[in-house]
LUMTIBA-300061 format. One line per field, with one value per residue (C-alpha): chain; x negated, y, z negated; residue in one letter. Coordinates in steps of 0.001 Angstrom, whole numbers, plus 500000, padded with zeros to 6 digits. Layout:
chain [A / ...]
u [X / ...]
v [Y / ...]
w [Z / ...]
resn [A / ...]
% end
This chain:
chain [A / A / A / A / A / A / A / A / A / A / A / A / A / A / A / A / A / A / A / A / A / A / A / A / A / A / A / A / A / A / A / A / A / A / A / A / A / A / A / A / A / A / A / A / A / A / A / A / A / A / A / A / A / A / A / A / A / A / A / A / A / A / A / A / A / A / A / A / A / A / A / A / A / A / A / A / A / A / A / A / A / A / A / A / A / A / A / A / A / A / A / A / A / A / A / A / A / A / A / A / A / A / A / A / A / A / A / A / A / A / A / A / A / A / A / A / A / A / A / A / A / A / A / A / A / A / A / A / A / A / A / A / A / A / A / A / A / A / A / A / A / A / A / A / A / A / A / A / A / A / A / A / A / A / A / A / A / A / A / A / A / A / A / A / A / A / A / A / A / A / A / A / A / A / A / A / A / A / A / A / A / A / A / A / A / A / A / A / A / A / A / A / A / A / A / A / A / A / A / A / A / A / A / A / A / A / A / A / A / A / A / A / A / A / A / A / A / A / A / A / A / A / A / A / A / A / A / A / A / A / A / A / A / A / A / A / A / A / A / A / A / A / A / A / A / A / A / A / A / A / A / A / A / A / A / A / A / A / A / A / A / A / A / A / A / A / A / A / A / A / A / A / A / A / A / A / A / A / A / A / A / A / A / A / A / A / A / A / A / A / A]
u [500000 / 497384 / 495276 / 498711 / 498804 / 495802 / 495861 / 499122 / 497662 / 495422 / 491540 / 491852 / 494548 / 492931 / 489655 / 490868 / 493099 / 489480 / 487970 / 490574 / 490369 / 486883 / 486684 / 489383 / 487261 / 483866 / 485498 / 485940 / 482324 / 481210 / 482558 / 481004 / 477879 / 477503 / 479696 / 478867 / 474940 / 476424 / 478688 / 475916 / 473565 / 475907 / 476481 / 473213 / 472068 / 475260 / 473936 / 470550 / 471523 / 473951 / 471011 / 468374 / 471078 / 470516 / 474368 / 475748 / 474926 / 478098 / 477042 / 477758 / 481480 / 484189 / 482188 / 483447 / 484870 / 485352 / 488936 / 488786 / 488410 / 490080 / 486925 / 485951 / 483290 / 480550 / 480008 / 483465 / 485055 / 488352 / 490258 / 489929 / 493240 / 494441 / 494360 / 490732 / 490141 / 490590 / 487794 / 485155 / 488243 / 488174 / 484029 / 484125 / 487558 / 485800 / 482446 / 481034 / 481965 / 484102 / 487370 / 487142 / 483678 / 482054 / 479570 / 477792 / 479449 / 476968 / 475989 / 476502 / 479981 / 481122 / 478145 / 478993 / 482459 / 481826 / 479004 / 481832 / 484483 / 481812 / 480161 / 483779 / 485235 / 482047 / 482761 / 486672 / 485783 / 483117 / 485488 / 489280 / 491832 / 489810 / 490938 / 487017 / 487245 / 488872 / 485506 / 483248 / 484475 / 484128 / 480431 / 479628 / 481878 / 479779 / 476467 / 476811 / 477726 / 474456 / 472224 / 473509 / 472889 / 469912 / 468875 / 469659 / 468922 / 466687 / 469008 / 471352 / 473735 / 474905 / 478371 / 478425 / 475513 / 477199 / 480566 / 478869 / 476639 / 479849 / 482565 / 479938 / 479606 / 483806 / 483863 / 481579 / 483688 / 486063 / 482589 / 484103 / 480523 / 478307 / 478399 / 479170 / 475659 / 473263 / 475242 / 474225 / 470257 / 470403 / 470988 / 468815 / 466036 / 467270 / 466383 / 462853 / 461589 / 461352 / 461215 / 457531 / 456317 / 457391 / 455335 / 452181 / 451714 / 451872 / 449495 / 447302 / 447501 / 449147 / 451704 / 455771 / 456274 / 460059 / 463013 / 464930 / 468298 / 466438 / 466400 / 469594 / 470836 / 468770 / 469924 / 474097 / 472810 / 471633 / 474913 / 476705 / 474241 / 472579 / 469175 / 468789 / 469176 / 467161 / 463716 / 465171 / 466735 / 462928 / 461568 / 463899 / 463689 / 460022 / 459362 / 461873 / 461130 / 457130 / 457584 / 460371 / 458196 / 454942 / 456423 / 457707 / 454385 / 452871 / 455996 / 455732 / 452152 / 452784 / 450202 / 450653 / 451942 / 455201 / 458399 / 460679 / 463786 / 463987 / 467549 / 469084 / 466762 / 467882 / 471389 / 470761 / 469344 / 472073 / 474917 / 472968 / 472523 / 476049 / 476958 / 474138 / 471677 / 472999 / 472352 / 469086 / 468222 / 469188 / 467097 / 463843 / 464359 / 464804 / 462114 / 459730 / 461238 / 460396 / 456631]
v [500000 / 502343 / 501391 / 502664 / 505774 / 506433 / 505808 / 507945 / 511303 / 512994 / 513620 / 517309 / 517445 / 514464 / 516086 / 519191 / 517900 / 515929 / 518934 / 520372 / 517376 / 518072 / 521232 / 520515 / 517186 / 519630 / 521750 / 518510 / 517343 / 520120 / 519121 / 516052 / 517187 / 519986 / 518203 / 514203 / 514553 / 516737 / 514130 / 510966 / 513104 / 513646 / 509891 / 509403 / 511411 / 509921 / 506460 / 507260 / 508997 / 505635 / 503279 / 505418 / 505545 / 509321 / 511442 / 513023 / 517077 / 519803 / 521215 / 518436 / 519578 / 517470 / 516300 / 517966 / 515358 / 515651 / 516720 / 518707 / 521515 / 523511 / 525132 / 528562 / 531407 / 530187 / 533825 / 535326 / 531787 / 533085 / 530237 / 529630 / 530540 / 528318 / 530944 / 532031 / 528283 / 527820 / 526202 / 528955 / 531331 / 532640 / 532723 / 535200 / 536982 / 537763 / 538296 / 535812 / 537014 / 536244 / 538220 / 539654 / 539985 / 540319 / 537586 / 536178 / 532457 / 530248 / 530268 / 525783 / 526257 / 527474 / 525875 / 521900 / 522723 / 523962 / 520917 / 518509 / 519661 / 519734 / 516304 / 514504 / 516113 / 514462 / 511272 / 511057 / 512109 / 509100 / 507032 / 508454 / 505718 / 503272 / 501897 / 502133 / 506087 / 505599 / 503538 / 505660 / 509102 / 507542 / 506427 / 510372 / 511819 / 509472 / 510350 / 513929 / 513192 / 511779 / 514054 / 516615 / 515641 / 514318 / 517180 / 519532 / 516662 / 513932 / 511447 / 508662 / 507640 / 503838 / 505575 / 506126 / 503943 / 500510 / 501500 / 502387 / 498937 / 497248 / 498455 / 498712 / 494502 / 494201 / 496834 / 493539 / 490920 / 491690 / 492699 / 496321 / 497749 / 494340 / 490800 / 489775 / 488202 / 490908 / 493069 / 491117 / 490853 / 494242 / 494939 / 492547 / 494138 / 497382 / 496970 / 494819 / 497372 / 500537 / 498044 / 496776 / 500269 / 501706 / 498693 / 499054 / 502623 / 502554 / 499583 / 501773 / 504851 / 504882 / 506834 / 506180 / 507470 / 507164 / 505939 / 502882 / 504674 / 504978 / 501333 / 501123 / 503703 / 501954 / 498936 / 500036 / 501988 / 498195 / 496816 / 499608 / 499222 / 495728 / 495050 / 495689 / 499212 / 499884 / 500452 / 503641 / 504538 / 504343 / 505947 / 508749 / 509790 / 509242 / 511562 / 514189 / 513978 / 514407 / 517334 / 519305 / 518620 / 519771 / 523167 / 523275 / 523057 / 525444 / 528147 / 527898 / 527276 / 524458 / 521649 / 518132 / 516495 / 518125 / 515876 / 515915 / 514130 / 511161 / 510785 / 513522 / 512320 / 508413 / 509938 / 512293 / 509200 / 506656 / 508884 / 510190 / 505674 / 505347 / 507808 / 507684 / 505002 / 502210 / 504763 / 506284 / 502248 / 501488 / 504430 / 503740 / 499628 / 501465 / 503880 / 500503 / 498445 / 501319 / 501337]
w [500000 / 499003 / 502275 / 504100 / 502454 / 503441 / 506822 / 507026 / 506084 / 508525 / 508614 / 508579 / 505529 / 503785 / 503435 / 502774 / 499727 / 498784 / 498579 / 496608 / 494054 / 494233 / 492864 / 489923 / 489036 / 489156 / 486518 / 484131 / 485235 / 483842 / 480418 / 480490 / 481600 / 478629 / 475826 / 476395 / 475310 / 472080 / 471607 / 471804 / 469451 / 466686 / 466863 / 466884 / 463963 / 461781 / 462542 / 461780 / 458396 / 457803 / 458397 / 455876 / 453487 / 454074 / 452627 / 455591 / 455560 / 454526 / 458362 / 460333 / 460918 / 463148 / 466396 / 470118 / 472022 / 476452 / 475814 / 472040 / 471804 / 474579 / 476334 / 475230 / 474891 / 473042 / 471880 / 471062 / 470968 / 472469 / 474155 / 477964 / 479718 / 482221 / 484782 / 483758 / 484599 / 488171 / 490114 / 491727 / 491875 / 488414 / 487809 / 491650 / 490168 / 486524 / 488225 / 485945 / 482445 / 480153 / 479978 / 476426 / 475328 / 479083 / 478396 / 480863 / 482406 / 483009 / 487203 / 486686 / 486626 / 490148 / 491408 / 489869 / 491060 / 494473 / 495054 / 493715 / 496205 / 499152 / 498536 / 497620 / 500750 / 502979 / 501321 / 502279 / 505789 / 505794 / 504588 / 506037 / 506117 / 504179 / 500876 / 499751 / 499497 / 495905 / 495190 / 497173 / 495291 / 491953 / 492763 / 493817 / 490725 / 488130 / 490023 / 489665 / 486344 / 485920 / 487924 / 485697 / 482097 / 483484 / 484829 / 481422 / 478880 / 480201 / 479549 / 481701 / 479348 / 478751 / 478717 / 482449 / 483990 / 482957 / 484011 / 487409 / 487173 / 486921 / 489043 / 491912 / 491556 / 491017 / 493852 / 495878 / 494710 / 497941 / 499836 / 499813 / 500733 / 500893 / 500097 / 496449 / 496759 / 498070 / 495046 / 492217 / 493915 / 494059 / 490769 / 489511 / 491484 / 491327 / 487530 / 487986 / 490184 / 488215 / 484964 / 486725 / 487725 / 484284 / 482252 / 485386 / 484837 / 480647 / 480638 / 482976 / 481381 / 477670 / 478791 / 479316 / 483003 / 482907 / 480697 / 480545 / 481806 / 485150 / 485737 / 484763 / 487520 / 490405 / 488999 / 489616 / 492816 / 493744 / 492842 / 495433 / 497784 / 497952 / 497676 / 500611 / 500665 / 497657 / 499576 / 500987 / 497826 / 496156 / 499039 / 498999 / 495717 / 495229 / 498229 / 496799 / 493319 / 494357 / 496498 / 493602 / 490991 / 492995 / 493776 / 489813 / 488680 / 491336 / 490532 / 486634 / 486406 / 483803 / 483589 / 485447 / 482204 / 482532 / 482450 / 485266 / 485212 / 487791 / 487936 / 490022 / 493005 / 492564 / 492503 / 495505 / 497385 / 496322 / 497999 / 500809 / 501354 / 500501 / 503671 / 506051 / 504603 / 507618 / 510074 / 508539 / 508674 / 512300 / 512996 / 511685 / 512928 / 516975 / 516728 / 515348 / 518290 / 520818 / 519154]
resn [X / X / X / X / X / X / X / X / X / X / X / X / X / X / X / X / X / X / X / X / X / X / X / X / X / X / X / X / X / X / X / X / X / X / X / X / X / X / X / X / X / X / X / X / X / X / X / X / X / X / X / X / X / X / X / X / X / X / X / X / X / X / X / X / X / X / X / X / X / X / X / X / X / X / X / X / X / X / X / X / X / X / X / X / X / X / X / X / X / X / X / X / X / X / X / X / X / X / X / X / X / X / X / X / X / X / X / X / X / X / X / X / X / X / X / X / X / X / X / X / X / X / X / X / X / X / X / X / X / X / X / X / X / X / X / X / X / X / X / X / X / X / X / X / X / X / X / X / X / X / X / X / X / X / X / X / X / X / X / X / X / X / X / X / X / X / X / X / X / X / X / X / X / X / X / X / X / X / X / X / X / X / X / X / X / X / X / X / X / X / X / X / X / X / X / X / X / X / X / X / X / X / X / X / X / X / X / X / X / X / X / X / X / X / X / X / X / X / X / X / X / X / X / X / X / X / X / X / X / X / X / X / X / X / X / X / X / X / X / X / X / X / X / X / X / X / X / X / X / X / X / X / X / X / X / X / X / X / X / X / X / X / X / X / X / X / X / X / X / X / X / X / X / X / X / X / X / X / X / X / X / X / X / X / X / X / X / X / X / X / X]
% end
């Protein structure tokens, strides 16, 4: 039924009513990104203090969940209206400060919420008529979920790299974007490859040259994907993340050991595979051939 739906509505209006989904999802991304590492520390801590027997401190106050409170200025702490709220429209209508105190609004709002809308709108049109847009949008929505708290908090959170690990192989069961059985290799490689390079280069040099979360990530990009699709994942990211974090250092003049988060390139390269990777493949295979 849902595949018939689908087919039903055009390409023009059905990308254009992605894109509007887009932009209304962005705005919730956004919560996630700035509230679920809050959330995870305060757990954290209260765990920690539970496990040294340590009594819980006066300050630590009722924790912010993704849906309390209501969002609001972090300076004045009036409440958000609803019509202060709309995607893009509101930040460009309030020119970026809040209503009562004329704060400044963080630039990552309009700008999650406008990438959201553009990159869910080029995966309906990839996908237009096909039942495997539903799974396609919620492997971008969960990746720019996780390029962004990677990219503000160095961390990939259990909370949204299993779900992604596992809905990508029940998304395989029906072969939905490979076979069931080039799925599960691909996460199990996924995982084993950045698990080998991460143990190589500490053994080598001391040092811990990325988390665990990372192998996690290309581990659920391997059950999308299959294995294998995973070389130009690695290749991908590796490339991007060495050129971004060359021109960081040569901008800000910080030294080499600076930590840059792997993550948002993995994620990058996992969608830009999801869309383009078979064609980026057939590519490379004809211009061998011709050599």
């Amino acid at each position: 039924m849902i595949n018939v739906l689908l087919q039903s509505i055009t390409g023009e209006v059905f990308v254009s009513l992605a894109f509007c989904f887009g932009l209304v999802v962005g705005s919730f991304l956004n919560v996630v990104i700035l509230r679920l590492p809050k959330q995870l520390y305060a757990q954290w801590k209260q765990q920690s203090q539970e496990f040294l027997d340590i009594p819980h401190s006066a300050d630590n106050g009722p924790t912010e969940t993704l849906l309390w409170p209501p969002s609001r200025c972090p300076k004045c702490e009036i409440a958000i209206k609803p019509w202060h709220n709309i995607p893009v429209l509101s930040y460009l209508l309030l020119k970026g400060r809040c209503p009562n105190c004329s704060t400044s609004i963080s630039i990552q709002y309009p700008l999650v919420e406008l990438f959201t809308g553009i990159v869910v709108a080029v995966t309906a049109h990839h996908y237009s008529g096909q039942v495997d847009v539903v799974y396609a949008v919620f492997f971008t929505l969960l990746l720019i979920a996780l390029a962004g708290i990677d990219a503000k908090e160095k961390l990939l959170p259990d909370q949204i790299t299993l779900p992604l690990l596992w809905v990508g192989l029940i998304a395989n069961l029906n072969g939905f974007f490979v076979p069931a059985s080039e799925a599960i290799i691909g996460a199990v490689a996924g995982y084993l490859a950045l698990w080998s390079v991460y143990w190589v280069f500490k053994l080598i040099t001391g040092k811990e040259g990325m988390g665990y979360g990372d192998f996690k990530l290309l581990a659920a990009l391997g059950a999308w994907l299959g294995w294998q699709m995973l070389p130009l994942v690695i290749l991908l990211s590796s490339a991007v993340g060495a050129v971004v974090g060359i021109i960081i250092i040569m901008m800000s003049g910080k030294d080499r050991n600076l930590q840059i988060p792997f993550g948002p390139f993995l994620a990058a390269a996992g969608w830009i595979a999801l869309i383009w990777g078979d064609k980026i493949m057939s590519n490379y295979s004809s211009a061998f051939s011709v050599l």
